[in-house]
C-alpha positions as CSV (number, residue, x, y, z in Angstrom):
1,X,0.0,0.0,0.0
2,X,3.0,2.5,0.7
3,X,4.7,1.3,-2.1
4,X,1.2,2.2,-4.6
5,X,1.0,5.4,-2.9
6,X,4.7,6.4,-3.0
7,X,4.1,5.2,-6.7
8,X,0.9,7.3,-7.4
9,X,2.6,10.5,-5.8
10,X,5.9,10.2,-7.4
11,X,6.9,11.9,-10.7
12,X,8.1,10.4,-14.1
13,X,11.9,10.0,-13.7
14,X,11.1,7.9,-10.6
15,X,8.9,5.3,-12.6
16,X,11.5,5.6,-15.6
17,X,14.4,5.5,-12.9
18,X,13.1,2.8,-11.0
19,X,11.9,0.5,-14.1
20,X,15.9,0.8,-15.6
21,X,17.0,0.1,-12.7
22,X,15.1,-3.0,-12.0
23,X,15.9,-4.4,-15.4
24,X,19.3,-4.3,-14.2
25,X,18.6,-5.7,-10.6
26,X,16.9,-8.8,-12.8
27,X,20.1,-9.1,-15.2
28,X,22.4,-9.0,-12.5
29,X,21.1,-11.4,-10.0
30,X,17.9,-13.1,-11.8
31,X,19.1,-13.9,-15.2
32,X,23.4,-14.5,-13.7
33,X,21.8,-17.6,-12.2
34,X,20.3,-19.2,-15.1
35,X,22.8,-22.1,-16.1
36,X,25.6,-20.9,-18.6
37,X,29.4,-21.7,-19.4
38,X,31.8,-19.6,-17.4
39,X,32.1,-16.2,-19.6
40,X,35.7,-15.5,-18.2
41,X,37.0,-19.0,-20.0
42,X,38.9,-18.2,-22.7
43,X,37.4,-20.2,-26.2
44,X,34.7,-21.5,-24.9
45,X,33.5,-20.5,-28.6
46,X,35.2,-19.9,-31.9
47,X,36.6,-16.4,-32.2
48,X,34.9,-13.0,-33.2
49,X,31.7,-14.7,-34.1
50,X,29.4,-12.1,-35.4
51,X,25.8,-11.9,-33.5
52,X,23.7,-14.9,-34.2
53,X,21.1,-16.4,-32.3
54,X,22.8,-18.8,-29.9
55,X,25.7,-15.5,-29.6
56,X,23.4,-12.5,-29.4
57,X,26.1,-9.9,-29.2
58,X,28.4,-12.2,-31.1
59,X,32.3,-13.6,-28.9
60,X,35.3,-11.7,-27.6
61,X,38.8,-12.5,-29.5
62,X,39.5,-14.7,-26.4
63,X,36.3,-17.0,-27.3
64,X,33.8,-15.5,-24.6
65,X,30.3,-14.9,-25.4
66,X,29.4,-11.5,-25.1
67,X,25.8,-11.3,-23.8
68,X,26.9,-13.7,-20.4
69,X,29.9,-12.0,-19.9
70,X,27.8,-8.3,-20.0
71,X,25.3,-10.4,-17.2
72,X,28.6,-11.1,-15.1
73,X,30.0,-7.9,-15.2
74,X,26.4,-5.8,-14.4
75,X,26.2,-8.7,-12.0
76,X,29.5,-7.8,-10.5
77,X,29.4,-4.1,-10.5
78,X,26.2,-4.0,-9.1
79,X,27.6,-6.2,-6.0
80,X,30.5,-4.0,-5.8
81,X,28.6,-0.8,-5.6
82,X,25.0,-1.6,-3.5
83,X,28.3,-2.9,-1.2
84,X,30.0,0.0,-1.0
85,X,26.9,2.0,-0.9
86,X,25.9,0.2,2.6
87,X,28.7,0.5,3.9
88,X,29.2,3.7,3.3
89,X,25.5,4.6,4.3
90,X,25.7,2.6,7.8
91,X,28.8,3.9,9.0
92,X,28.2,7.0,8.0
93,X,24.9,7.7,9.7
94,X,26.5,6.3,12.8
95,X,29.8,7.9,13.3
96,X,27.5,11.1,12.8
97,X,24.6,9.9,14.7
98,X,27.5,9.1,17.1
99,X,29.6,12.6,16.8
100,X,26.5,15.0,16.4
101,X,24.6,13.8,20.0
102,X,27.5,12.6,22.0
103,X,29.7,16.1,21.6
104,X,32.7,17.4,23.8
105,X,35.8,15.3,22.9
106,X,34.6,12.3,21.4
107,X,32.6,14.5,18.6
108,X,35.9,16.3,18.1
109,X,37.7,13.1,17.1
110,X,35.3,11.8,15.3
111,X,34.8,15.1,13.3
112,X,38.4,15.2,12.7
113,X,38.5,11.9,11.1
114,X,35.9,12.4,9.0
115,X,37.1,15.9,7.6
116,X,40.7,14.0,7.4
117,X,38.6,11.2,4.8
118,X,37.1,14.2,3.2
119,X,39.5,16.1,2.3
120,X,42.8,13.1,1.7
121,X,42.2,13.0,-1.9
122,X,40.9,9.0,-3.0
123,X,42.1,8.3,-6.1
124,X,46.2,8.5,-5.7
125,X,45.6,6.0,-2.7
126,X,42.4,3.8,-4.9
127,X,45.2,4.1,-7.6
128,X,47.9,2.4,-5.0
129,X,45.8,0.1,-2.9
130,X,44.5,-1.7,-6.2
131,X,47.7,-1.9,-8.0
132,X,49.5,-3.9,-4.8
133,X,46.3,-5.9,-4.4
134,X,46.2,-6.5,-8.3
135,X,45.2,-10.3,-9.4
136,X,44.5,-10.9,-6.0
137,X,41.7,-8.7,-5.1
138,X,38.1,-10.2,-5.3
139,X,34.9,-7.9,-5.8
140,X,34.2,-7.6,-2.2
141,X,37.9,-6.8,-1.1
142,X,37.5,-4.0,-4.1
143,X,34.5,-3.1,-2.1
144,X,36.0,-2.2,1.0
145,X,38.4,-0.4,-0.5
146,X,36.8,2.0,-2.1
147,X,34.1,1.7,1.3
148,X,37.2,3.3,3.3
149,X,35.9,6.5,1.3
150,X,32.3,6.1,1.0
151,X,31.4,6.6,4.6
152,X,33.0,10.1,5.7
153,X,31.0,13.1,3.7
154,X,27.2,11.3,4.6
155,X,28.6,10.9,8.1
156,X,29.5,14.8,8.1
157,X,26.3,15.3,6.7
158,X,24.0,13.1,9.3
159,X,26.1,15.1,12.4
160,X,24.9,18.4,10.8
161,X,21.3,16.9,11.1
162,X,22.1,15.5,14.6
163,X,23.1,18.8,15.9
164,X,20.2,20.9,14.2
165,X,17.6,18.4,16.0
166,X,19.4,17.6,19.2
167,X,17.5,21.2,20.4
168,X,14.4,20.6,19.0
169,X,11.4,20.2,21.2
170,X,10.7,16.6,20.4
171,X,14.0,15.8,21.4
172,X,14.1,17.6,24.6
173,X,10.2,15.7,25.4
174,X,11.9,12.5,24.9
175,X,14.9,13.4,27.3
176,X,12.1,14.7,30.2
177,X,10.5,11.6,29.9
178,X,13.0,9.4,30.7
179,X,14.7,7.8,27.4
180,X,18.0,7.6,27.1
181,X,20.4,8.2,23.7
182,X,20.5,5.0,22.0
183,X,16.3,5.2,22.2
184,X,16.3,8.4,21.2
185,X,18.6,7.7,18.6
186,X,16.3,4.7,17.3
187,X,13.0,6.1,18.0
188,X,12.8,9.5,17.2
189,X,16.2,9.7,15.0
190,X,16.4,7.4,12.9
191,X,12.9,7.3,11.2
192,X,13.9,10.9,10.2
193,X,17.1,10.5,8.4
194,X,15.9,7.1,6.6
195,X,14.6,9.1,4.0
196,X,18.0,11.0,3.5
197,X,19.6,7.6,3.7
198,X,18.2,5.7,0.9
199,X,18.8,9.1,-1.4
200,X,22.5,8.5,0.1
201,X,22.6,4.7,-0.6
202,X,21.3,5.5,-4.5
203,X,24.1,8.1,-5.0
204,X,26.5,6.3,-3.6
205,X,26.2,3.1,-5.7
206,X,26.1,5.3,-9.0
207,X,29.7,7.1,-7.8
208,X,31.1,3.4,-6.3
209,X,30.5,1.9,-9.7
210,X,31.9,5.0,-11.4
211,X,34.7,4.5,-9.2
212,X,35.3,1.0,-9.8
213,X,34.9,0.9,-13.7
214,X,37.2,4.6,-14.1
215,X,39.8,2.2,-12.1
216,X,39.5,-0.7,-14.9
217,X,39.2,1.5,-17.9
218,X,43.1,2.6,-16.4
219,X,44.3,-0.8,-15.5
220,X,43.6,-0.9,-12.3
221,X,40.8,-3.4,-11.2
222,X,41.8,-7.1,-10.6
223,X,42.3,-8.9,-13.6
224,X,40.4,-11.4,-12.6
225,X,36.8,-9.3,-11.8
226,X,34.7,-9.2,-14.9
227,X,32.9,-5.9,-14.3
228,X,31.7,-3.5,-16.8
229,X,34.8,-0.9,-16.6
230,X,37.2,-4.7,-17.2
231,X,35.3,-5.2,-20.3
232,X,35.9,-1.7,-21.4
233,X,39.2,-2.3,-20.8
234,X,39.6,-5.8,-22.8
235,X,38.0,-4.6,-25.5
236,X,40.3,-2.0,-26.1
237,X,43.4,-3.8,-25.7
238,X,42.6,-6.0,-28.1
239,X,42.0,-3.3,-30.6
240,X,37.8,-4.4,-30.5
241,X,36.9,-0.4,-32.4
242,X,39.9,-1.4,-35.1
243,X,38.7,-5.1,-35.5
244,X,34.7,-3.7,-36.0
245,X,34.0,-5.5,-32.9
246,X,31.6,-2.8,-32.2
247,X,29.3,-4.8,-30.0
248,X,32.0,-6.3,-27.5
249,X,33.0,-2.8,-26.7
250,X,29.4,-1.0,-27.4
251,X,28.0,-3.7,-25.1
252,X,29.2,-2.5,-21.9
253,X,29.8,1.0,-22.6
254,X,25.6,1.4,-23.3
255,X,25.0,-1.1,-20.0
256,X,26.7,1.6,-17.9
257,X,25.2,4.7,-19.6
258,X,21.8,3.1,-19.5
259,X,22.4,2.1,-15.3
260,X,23.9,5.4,-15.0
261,X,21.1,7.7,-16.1
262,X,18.3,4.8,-14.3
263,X,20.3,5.4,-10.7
264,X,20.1,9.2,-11.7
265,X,16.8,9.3,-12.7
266,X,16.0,7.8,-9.5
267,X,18.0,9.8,-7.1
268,X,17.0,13.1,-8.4
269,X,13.3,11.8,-8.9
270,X,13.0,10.6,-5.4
271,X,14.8,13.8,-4.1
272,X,12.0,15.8,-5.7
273,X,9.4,13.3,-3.9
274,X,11.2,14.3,-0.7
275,X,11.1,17.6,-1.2
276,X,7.3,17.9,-2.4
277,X,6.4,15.6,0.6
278,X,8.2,18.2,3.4
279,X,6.4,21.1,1.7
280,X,3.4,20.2,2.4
């Protein structure tokens, strides 16, 4: 019932948004399941087939069909960034839960962490962490790595929030009638910033898988992770544009366009909804 009337209340680029986006939700861990040949084998099939109906996009020059190894690597990046994106959310709404209602010295150390996170700039150390770990590094290890900067600006964020209500009346009601923090925090907290956190979780998978697939367009995922930035990357070292292998590279370029402007779509659709909903 929530669901119909969020639906019914909601604009366009939230339906478009959120229909993308489950199409890709489907591929990834719906259709990744049906039985299929490892795509990361090299020849399973001939070479450079063209597309045909048991090889819809056609095969790679290493004998991998490209349709199933598209479905591993949405499957993959999607992993990689709803990962990072819940790590990122969780730790950041407590460390600023934490920081914004304890204050003194503890939300001083906590703040300078965070602004320490914020400002160290990510991709010199993304760019090192993944090259020592190269080879060796599965999705969820890549995961946590780029996690370790996914948590600190929504955790500066949620302690501005947690200082603005920490004087409201609501807050001091709960205090005068004999709750302590952590129910505060849960009861009267929490359902608040919920709404901000799924808006945070949304963005944060679109810049995770950003993240991830700018690292393996350089080099720099592990060789052995097919995601939709490795593809990108395999297809041009092996020359795909020169060979007219259009739909090997095509192929994953499009996928991450198309998930791209879905997770915007989305984000900016539901921030609207948020927006309209507090105004009234």
């Amino acid at each position: 019932m929530k669901f119909a009337k969020f639906w019914k209340n909601s604009n366009a680029r939230v339906h478009v948004g959120f229909v993308i986006t489950c199409i890709f939700i489907i591929i990834g861990f719906v259709v990744f399941y049906f039985p299929h040949i490892n795509p990361f084998t090299f020849n399973s099939y001939a070479n450079n087939l063209n597309p045909s109906p048991q090889h819809w996009l056609g095969t790679t020059a290493m004998g991998q069909d490209v349709v199933w190894l598209l479905i591993e690597a949405i499957h993959n990046s999607l992993c990689i960034g709803v990962t990072v994106a819940f790590l990122g959310t969780v730790v950041g709404v407590f460390v600023g839960l934490l920081a914004g209602f304890s204050g003194g010295a503890l939300d001083r150390v906590l703040s300078t962490i965070t602004d320490t996170f914020i400002v160290i700039p990510s991709l010199p150390i993304l760019i090192l962490m993944t090259a020592l770990m190269k080879g060796t590094m599965t999705w969820f290890v890549m995961a946590l790595v780029l996690a370790m900067f996914a948590w600190a600006w929504p955790s500066r964020q949620i302690r501005s929030m947690a200082l603005s209500m920490r004087e409201r009346d609501f807050i001091r009601t709960a205090e005068f009638s004999g709750e302590n923090r952590v129910q505060i925090i849960a009861t009267e907290v929490l359902p608040y910033v919920l709404s901000w956190s799924l808006s945070n979780f949304m963005n944060a998978v679109l810049n995770a898988i950003a993240s991830e697939s700018s690292l393996a367009v350089l080099g720099l995922s592990p060789a052995n992770l097919v995601s939709l930035g490795n593809m990108i990357n395999w297809a041009m070292a092996k020359n795909a544009i020169f060979q007219k292998r259009y739909f090997w590279i095509f192929a994953p370029i499009g996928a991450t366009i198309i998930m791209f402007v879905g997770l915007f779509l989305l984000i900016t659709g539901y921030n609207d909804y948020l927006q309209a909903r507090r105004g009234r």
